[in-house]
C-alpha positions in Angstrom: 17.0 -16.8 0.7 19.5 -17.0 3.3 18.3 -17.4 6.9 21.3 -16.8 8.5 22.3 -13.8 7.5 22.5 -11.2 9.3 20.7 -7.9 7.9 21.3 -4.3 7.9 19.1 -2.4 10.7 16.5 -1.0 9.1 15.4 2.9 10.1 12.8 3.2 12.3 9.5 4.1 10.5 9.5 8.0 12.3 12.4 8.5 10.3 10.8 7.6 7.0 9.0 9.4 4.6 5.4 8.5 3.1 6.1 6.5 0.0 9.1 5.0 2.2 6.6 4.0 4.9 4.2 2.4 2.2 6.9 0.4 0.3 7.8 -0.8 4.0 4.2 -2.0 4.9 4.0 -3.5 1.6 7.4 -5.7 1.9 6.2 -6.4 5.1 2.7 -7.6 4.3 4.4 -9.9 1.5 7.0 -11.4 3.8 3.8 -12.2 6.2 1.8 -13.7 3.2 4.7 -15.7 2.2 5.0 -16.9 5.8 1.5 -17.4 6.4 1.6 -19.8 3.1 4.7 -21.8 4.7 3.5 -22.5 7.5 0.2 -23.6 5.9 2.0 -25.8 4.0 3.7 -27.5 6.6 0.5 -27.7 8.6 -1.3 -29.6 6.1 2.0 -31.9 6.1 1.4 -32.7 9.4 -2.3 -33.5 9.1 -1.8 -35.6 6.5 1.3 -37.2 8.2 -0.8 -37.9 11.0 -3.8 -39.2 8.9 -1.2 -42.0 7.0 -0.2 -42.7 10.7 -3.4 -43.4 12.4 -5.5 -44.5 9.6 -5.3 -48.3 10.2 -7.2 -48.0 14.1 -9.7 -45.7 12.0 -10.4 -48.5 9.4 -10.8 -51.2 11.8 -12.7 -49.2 14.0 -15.1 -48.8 10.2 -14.7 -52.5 9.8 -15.6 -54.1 13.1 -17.3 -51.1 15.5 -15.2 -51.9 18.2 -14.5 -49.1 20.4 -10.9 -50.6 21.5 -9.2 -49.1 17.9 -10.5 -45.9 18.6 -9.8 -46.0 22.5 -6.1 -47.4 22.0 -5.2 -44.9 18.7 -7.7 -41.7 20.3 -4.7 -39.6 21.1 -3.3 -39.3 18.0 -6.7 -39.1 16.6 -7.4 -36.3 18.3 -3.8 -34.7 17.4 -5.0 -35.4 13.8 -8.4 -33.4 14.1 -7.0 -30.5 15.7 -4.4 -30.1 13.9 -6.8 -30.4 10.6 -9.2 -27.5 12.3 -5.9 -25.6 13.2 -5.1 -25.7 9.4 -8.6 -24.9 8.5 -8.5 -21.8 10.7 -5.8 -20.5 9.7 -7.0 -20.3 6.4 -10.2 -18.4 7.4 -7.9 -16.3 9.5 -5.5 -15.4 6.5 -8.8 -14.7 4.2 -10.0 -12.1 7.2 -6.5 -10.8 7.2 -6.4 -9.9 3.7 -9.7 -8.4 3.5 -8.9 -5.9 6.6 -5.9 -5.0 4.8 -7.8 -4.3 1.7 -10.7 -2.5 4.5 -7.1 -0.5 6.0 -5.7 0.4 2.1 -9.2 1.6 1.3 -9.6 3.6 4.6 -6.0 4.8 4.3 -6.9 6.4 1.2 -9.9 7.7 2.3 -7.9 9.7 4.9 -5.7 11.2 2.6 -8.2 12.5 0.5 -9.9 14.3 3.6 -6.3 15.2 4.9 -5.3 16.8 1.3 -9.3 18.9 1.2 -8.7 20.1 5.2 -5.1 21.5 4.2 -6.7 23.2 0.9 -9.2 24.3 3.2 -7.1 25.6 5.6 -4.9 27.6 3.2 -7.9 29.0 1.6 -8.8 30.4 5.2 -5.5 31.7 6.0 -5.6 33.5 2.7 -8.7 35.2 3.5 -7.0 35.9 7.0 -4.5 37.8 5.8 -6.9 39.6 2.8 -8.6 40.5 5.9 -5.9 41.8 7.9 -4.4 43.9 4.6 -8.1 45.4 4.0 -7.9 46.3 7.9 -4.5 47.9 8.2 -5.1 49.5 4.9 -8.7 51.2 6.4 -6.9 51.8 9.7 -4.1 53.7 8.1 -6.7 55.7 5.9 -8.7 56.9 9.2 
């Protein structure tokens, strides 16, 4: 995959058609998973970077219970832990993601379905319309 280069300008999705539109969302829902994955992976590089690099305080702190280990190494301890619950969340948040796509798909489809039975419905209507209007013109002429 090359970063750099430059890529054709896609049509804007008014211009597209249904199936074009889904193909669309669904390349762009992959290149966000495969994002998403990166930058989960270079997250939990740092935490455990971060770990390795203040791990020594930590164990002395363990060893002797004096507070100065923890006092002189706290910042990068406390880089460490958020950047650990930062990974952590965005885990749960990618979970949540992919389930309200799933809840989206499902309601998507739902919504077609309904679409597709109004528009039946509707052209079953206008055909009685107009059987209407023929059986009316037809008496009116007769009278």
């Amino acid at each position: 995959m090359n970063l750099w280069r430059r890529k054709r300008r896609a049509r804007p999705l008014s211009e597209l058609n249904n199936e074009e539109i889904m193909a669309a969302k669904t390349s762009f829902e992959g290149s966000v998973d495969r994002l998403e994955a990166a930058m989960h992976w270079f997250t939990a590089l740092v935490a455990i970077g971060l770990v390795v690099e203040y791990r020594e305080p930590f164990l002395e702190f363990i060893k002797t219970h004096d507070w100065k280990y923890i006092r002189d190494a706290i910042g990068g301890i406390m880089v460490t832990v958020g950047v650990a619950g930062e990974l952590l969340i965005g885990f749960v948040a990618s979970f949540k993601d992919g389930r309200l796509r799933d809840a989206n798909t499902a309601l998507q489809a739902r919504l077609t379905e309904l679409l597709t039975a109004s528009n039946e419905r509707i052209a079953e209507l206008n055909l009685q319309a107009e059987q209407l209007r023929a059986r009316m013109a037809g008496a009116c002429q007769r009278v």
